[in-house]
C-alpha positions in Angstrom: 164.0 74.6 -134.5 165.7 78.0 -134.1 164.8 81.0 -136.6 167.2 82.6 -138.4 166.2 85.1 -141.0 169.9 86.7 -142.4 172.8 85.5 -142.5 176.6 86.3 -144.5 177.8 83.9 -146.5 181.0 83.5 -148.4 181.3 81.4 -151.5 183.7 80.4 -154.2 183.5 78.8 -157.3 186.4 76.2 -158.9 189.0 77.2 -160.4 189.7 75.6 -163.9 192.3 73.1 -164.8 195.6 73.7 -166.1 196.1 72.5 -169.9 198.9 69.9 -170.2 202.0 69.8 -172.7 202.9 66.3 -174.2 204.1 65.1 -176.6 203.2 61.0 -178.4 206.4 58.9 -178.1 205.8 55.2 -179.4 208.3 53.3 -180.3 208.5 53.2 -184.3 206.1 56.4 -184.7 208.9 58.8 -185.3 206.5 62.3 -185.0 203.8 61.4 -182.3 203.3 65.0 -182.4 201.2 66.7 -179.7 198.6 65.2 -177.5 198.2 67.4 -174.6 194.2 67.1 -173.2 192.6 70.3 -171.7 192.1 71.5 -168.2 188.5 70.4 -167.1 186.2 73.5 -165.5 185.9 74.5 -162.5 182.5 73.8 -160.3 180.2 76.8 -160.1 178.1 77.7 -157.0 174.0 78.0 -157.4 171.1 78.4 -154.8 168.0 76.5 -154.9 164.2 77.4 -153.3 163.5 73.9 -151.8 160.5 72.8 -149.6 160.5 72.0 -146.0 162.6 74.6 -144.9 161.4 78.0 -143.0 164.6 79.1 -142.0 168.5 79.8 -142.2 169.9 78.1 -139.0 171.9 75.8 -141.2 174.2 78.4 -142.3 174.6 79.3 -138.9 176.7 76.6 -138.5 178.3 76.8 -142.1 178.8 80.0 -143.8 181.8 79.3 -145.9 180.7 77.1 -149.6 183.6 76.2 -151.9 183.0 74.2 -155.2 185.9 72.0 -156.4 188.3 72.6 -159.0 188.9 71.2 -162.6 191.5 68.9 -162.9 194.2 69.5 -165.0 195.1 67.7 -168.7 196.5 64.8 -169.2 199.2 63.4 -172.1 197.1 61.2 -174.6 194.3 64.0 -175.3 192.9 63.4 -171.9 190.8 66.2 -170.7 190.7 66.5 -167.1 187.5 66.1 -165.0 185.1 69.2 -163.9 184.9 70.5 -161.1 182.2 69.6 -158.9 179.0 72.3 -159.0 177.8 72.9 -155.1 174.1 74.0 -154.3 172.5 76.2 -151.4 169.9 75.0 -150.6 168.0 77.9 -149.3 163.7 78.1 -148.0 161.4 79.4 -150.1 161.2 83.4 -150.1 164.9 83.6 -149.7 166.4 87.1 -151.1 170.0 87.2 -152.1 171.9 90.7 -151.7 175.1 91.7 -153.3 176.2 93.8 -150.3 177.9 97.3 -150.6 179.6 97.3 -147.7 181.3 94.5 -145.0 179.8 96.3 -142.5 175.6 95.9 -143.2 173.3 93.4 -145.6 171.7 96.7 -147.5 172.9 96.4 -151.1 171.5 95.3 -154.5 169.2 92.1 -154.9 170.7 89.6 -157.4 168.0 87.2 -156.7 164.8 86.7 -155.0 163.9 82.7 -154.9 160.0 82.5 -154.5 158.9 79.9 -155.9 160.2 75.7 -155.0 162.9 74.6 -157.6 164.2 77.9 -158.5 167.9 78.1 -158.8 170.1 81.2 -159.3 173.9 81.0 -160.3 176.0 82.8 -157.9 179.5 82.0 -158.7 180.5 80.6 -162.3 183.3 78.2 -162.3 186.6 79.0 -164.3 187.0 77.4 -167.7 189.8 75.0 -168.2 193.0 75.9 -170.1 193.5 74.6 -173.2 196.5 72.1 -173.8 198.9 72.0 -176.6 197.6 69.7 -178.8 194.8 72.7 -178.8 197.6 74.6 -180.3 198.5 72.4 -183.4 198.1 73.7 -186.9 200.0 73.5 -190.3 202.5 75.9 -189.3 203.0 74.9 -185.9 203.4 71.1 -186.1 204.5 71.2 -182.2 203.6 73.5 -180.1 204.9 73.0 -176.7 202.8 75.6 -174.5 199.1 75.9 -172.8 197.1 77.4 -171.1 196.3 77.8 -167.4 192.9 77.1 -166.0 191.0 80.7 -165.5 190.5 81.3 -161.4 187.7 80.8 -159.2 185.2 83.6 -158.4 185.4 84.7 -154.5 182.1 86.6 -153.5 180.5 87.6 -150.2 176.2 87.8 -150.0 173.7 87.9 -147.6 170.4 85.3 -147.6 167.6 87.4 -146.3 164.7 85.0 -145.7 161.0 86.7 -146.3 158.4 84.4 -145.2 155.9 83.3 -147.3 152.0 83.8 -146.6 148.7 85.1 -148.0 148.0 87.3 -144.8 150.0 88.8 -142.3 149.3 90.3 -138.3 149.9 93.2 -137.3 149.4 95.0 -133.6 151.3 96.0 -130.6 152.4 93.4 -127.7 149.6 91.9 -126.3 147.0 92.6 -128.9 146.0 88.8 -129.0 147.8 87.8 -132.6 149.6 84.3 -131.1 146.0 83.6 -129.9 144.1 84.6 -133.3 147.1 82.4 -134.9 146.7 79.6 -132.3 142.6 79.3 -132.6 142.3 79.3 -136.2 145.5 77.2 -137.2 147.0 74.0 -136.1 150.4 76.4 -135.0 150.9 77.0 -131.8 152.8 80.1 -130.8 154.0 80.8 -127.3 150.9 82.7 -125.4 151.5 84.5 -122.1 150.2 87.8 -120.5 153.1 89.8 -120.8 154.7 91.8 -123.7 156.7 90.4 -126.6 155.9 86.6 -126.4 156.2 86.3 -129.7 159.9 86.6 -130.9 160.2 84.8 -134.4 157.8 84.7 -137.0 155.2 82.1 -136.7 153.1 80.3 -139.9 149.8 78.8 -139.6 147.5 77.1 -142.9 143.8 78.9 -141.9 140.9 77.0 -143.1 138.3 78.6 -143.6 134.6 77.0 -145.6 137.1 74.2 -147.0 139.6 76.7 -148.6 143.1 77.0 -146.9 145.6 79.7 -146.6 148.9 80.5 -145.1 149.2 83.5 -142.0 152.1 85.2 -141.0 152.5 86.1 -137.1 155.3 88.6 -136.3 156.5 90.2 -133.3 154.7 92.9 -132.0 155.5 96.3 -132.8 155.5 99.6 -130.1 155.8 103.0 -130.6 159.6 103.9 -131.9 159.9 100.2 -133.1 161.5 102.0 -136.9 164.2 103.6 -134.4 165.3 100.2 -133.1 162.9 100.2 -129.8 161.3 97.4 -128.5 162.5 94.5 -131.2 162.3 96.8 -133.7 160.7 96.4 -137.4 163.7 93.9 -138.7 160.2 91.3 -138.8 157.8 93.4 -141.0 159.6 92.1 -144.2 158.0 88.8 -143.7 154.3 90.4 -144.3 155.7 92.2 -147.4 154.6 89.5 -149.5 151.2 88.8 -148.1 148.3 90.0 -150.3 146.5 91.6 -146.5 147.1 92.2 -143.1 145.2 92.0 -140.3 145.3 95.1 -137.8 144.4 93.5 -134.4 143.8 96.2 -131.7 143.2 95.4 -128.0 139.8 96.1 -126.4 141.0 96.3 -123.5 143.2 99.0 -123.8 142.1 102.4 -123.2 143.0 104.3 -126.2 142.6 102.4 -129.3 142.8 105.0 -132.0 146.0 105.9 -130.6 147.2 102.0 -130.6 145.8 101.9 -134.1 147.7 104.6 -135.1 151.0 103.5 -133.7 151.2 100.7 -135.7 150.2 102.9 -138.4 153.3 105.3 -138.6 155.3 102.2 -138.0 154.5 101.1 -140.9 154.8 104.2 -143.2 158.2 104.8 -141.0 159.6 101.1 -142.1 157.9 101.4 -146.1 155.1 103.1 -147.9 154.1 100.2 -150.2 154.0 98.0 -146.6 151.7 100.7 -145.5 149.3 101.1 -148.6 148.9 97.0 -148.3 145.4 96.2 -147.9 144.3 95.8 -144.7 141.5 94.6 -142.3 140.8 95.9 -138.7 139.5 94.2 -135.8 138.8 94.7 -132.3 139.8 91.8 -129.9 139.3 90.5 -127.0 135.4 91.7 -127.0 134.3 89.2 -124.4 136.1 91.6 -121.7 134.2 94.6 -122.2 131.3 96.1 -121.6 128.6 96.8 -124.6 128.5 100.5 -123.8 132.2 100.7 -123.6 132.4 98.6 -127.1 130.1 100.8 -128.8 132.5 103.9 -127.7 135.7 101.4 -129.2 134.4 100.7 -132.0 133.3 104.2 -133.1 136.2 105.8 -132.3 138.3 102.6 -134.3 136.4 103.2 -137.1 136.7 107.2 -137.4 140.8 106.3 -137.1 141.0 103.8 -139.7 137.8 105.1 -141.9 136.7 101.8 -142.5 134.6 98.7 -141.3 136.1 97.5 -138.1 135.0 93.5 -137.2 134.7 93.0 -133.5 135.7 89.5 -132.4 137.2 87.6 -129.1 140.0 85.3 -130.6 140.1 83.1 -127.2 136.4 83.0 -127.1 136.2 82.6 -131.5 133.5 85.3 -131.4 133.6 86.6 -134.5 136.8 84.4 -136.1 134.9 83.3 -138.8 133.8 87.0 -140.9 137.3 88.0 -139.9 139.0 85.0 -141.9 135.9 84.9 -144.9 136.7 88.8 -144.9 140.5 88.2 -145.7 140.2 85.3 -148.1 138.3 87.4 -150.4 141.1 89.7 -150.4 143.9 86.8 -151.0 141.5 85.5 -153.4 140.8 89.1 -155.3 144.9 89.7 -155.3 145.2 86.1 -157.0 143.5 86.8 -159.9 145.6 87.8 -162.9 144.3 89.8 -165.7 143.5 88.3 -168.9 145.4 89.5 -171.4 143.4 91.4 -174.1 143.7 89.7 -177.5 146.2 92.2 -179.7 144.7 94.6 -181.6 143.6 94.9 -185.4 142.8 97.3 -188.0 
């Protein structure tokens, strides 16, 4: 299945129906008087959060979503049917942006659907118009006019799909995250020696001591990635939501405090709340270096990140096992609501 993470879409709700004008004629009833019926309402246009879905390929191939319209009154107070509603069925994470311009997706968030069975109303359909025999009172015995259904609403917005997952990885191309993803989840990414194997977000369920949990793998980020090098940072906003990341750094590669901090600035460059996210470090790929040279690695990892750095060998799953019991107490620590204190009393 191909990814696809935004896409435009244009949608319009129903118009309403138009009310009628009529008038009772029966033979030997002399003032039928009126019996115009209303216009029925127009359909409206909602989004739905539904399982099963990861992406928004599907409106690839469909980007244009119009509900029906009311139909109008009839003579004999018959009201006219509504409109038929239309739903978007949308994955779960899905943002939905007012845009300010044609030209780009930034603008205001109207909704964010997190959760399965959420819906949003995007487009409200018009009201029908109210017939004559709406009209009738004690001074106006026959009215002969009504009113017109109201119009449809025409809107343009973008789906921005955010992944959902409890942990996310982070490192440049190469740094072993398809193979950490690959060894401790039934996924299985695309793994090759050369750069930027990875080019759509990948999700694995992690078990770990009979617990489970979702991880986020993203494309790999290089140096300049927040200016549009490399593939860019338009895949960070699917670790936004995950409660840690995971920093993989490559043993092999001869400057790791400068590869950690790459990714670093990359991250305060993109967002500063992405950046404060808790996160864990680790040194892969272990099995292909030398103790002495490890020692040196993980000292000098440690002084850049000024924290604990786990040393592990993803391929070899040396080490897998702290790493993942080290970020399910952070998934499980950023689960855990506060109770609320009881109110207070004099």
């Amino acid at each position: 299945m191909k990814f696809l993470d935004l896409c435009k879409v244009y949608i319009r709700s129903g118009g309403g129906g138009n009310g009628c004008v009529s008038f009772r004629r029966e033979k030997f009833i002399e003032f039928g008087g009126p019996d115009g019926g209303d216009g029925g309402n127009g359909g409206s246009v909602w989004a739905e959060a539904v399982e099963g879905l990861n992406t928004l390929i599907d409106f690839r191939y469909q980007q244009h979503f119009f509900a029906k319209n009311g139909t109008p009154g009839m003579g004999r107070q018959m009201t006219g049917a509504n409109g038929d509603d239309i739903v978007l069925k949308v994955p779960v994470g899905t943002e939905i942006i007012e845009p300010d311009s044609d030209e780009g997706d930034e603008g205001t968030i109207i909704a964010d659907l997190t959760e399965p069975g959420q819906r949003v109303l995007l487009a409200r359909g018009g009201n029908g118009g109210f017939g004559n025999l709406h009209f009738k009172s004690s001074t106006n015995r026959a009215p002969s006019r009504a009113n017109p259904g109201q119009p449809g609403i025409d809107r343009t917005i973008w789906l921005r799909l955010k992944l959902i997952a409890d942990a996310g990885l982070l490192g440049l191309p190469n740094a072993g995250k398809s193979t950490f993803l690959a060894a401790t989840s039934n996924a299985r990414p695309k793994i090759a020696d050369y750069p930027f194997t990875t080019l759509v977000p990948n999700l694995g369920v992690v078990g770990v001591d009979g617990r489970e949990f979702v991880m986020a793998d993203i494309p790999g980020l290089i140096e300049g990635a927040s200016e549009g090098r490399g593939l860019g940072d338009r895949f960070l906003g699917h670790v936004e939501r995950c409660a840690v990341l995971l920093h993989l750094v490559d043993g092999t590669a001869e400057h790791v405090a400068e590869d950690y901090q790459t990714i670093i600035d990359e991250l305060e460059a993109y967002d500063e709340d992405l950046a404060a996210k808790t996160r864990i470090t680790a040194l892969n790929k272990i099995d292909a270096i030398a103790p002495e040279e490890l020692e040196e690695k993980r000292a000098a990892l440690e002084k850049a990140s000024g924290g604990k750095v786990f040393l592990i060998s993803a391929a070899a799953q040396k080490g897998v096992q702290d790493v993942l019991r080290a970020l399910m107490a952070e998934i499980d620590a950023d689960r855990i609501t506060p109770v609320e204190a009881e109110p207070w009393q004099p």
